[in-house]
C-alpha positions as CSV (number, residue, x, y, z in Angstrom):
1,X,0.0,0.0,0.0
2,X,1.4,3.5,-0.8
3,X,1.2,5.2,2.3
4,X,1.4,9.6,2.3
5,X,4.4,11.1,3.1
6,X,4.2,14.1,5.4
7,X,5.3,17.6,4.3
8,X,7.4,19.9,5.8
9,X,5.7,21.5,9.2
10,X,4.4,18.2,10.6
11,X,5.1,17.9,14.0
12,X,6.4,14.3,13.8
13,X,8.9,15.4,11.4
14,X,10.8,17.2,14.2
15,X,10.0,13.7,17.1
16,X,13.1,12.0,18.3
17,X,11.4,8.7,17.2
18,X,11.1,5.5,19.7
19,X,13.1,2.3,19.8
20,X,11.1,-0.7,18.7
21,X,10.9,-4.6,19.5
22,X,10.4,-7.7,17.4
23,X,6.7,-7.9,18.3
24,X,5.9,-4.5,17.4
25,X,2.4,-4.5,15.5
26,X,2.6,-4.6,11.5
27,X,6.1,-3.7,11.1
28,X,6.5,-6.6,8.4
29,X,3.8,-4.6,6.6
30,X,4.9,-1.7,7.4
31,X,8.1,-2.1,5.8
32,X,6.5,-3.8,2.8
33,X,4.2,-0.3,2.4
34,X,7.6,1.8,2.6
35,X,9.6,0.1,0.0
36,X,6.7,0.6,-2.2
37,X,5.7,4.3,-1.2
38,X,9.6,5.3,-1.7
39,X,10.1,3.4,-5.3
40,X,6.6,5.3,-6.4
41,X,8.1,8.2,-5.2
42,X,11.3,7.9,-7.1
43,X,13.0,7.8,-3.7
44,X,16.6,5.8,-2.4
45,X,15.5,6.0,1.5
46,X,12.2,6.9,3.3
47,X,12.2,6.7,7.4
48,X,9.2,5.6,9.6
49,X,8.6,9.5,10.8
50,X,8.5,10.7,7.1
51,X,5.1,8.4,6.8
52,X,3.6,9.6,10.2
53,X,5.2,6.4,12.1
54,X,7.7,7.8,15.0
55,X,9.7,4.9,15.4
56,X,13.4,4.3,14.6
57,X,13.4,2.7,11.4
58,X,14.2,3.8,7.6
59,X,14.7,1.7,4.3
60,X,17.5,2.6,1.9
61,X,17.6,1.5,-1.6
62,X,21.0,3.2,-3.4
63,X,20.4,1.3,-7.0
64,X,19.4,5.1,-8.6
65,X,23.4,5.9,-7.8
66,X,24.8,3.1,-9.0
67,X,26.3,4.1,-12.2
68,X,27.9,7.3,-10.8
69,X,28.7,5.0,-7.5
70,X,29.8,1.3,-7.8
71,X,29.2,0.9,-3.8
72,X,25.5,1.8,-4.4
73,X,25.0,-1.3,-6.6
74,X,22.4,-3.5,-5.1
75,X,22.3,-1.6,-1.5
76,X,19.4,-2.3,0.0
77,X,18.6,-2.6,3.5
78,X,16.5,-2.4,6.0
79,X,17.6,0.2,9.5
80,X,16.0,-0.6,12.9
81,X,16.6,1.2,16.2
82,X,20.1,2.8,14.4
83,X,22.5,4.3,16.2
84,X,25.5,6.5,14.7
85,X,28.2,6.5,17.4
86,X,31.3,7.9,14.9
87,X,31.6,10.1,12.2
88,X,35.2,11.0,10.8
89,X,36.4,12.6,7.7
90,X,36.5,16.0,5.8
91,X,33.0,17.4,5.3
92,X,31.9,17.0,1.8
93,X,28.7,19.1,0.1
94,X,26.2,16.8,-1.7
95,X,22.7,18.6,-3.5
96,X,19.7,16.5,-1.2
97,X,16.2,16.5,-1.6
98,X,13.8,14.8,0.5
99,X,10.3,13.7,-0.5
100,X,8.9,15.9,2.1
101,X,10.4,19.1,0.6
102,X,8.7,18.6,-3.1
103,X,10.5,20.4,-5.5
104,X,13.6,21.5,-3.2
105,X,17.6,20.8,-3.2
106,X,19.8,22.1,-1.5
107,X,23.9,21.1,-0.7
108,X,24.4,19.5,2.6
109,X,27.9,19.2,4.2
110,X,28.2,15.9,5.7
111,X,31.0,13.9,7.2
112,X,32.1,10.9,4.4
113,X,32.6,8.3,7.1
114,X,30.2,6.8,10.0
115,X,29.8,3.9,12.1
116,X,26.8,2.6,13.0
117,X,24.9,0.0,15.0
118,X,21.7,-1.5,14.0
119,X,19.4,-4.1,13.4
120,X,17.6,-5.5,10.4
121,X,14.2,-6.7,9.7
122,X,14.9,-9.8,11.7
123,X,16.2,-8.0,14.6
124,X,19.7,-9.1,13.4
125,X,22.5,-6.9,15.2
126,X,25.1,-5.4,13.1
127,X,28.0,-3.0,14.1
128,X,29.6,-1.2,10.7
129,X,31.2,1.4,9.0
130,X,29.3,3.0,6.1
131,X,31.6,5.6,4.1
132,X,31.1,8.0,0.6
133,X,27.3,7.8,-0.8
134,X,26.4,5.2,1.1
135,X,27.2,7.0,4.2
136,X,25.6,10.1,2.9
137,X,22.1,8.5,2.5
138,X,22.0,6.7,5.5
139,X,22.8,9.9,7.8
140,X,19.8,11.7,5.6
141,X,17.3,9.0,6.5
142,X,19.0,8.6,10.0
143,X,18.4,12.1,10.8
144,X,14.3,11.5,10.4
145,X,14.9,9.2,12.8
146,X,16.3,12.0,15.2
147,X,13.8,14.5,14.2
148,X,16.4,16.4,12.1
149,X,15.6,18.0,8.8
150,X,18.0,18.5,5.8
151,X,17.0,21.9,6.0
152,X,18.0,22.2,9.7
153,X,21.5,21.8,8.3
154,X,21.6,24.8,6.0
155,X,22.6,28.6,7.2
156,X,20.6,30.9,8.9
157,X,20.4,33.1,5.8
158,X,20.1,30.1,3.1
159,X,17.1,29.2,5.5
160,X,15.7,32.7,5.1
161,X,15.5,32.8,1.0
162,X,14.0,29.3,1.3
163,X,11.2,30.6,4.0
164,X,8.4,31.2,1.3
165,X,9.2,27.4,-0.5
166,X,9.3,25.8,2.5
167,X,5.4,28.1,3.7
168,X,4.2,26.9,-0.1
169,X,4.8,23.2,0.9
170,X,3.3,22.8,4.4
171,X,0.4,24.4,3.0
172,X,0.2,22.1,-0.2
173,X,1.0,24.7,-2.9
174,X,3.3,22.3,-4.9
175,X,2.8,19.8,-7.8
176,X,3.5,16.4,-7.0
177,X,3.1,13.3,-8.0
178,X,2.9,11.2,-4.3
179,X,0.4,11.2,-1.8
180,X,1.3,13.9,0.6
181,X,-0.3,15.5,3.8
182,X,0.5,18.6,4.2
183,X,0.0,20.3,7.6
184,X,-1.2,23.9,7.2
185,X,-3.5,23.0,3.8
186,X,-7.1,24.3,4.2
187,X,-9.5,21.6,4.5
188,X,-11.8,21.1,1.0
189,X,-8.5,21.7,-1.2
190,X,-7.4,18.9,-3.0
């Protein structure tokens, strides 16, 4: 099932989001409805909080970078109840978008290296080190997990210029082609 994404102003955007357990309720589907909602919506990662679900997990499918990045070739994994505990490197600027934020990019500075702990859709433990693209993605989607934005990680002033985008999409003045909800729409508008 495609499920809505949220846009930009929805309170659970900006949740630290909660561990989870084995037995929580529908995750199996839940995980199912992600992968599809995120390949509909030409995306490589989509996190629980993005679809209105604040618990700590986010899907990452890197295939789209694969010819510009060999690493990205047949990445796809599942993230539960991730942890970051290292980053290390020069930052590098990369242009992000994020499906809540139709119709915006923007360059992000980001460190190129990060370990992580996690588990995947079996509750499998894992302890690695991610590094370049891979790394990149996985701190975007990581970040909904933590209730950061990409746009929390611009200036002040690039922030500013961006203030009357950023009104447009909470209130649903963008074209899209996902299911959204936006927060600040006026009921009856479609």
């Amino acid at each position: 099932m495609i499920l809505p994404v949220l846009a930009f102003g929805h309170p659970t955007l900006k949740k630290i989001a909660k561990e989870i357990n084995p037995d929580h309720p529908g995750l199996e589907q839940l995980i199912g409805d992600m992968f599809e909602t995120m390949y509909q919506s030409d995306g490589v990662g989509l996190a629980a909080p993005q679809v209105n679900q604040s618990i700590r997990l986010f899907i990452i499918d890197a295939a789209p970078y694969a010819e510009k990045y060999p690493e990205a070739k047949g990445f796809k994994k599942v993230f539960i109840n991730a942890k970051i505990y290292k980053e290390e490197g020069e930052e590098w600027a990369f242009n992000e978008g994020c499906l809540c934020f139709p119709g915006v990019r923007e360059d992000i500075q980001r460190k190129p290296v990060i370990y992580m702990r996690y588990q995947d859709e079996n509750f499998q433990p894992y302890d690695e080190r991610f590094d370049g693209i891979l790394a990149r993605v996985i701190q975007h989607e990581y970040d909904h997990t933590e209730g950061i934005l990409f746009v929390d990680r611009l200036s002040p002033l690039r922030k500013m210029l961006l203030k009357g985008k950023l009104n447009d999409i909470s209130k649903g003045n963008v074209d899209i082609f996902y299911k959204m909800i936006f927060p600040l729409q006026k009921k009856g508008r479609k």
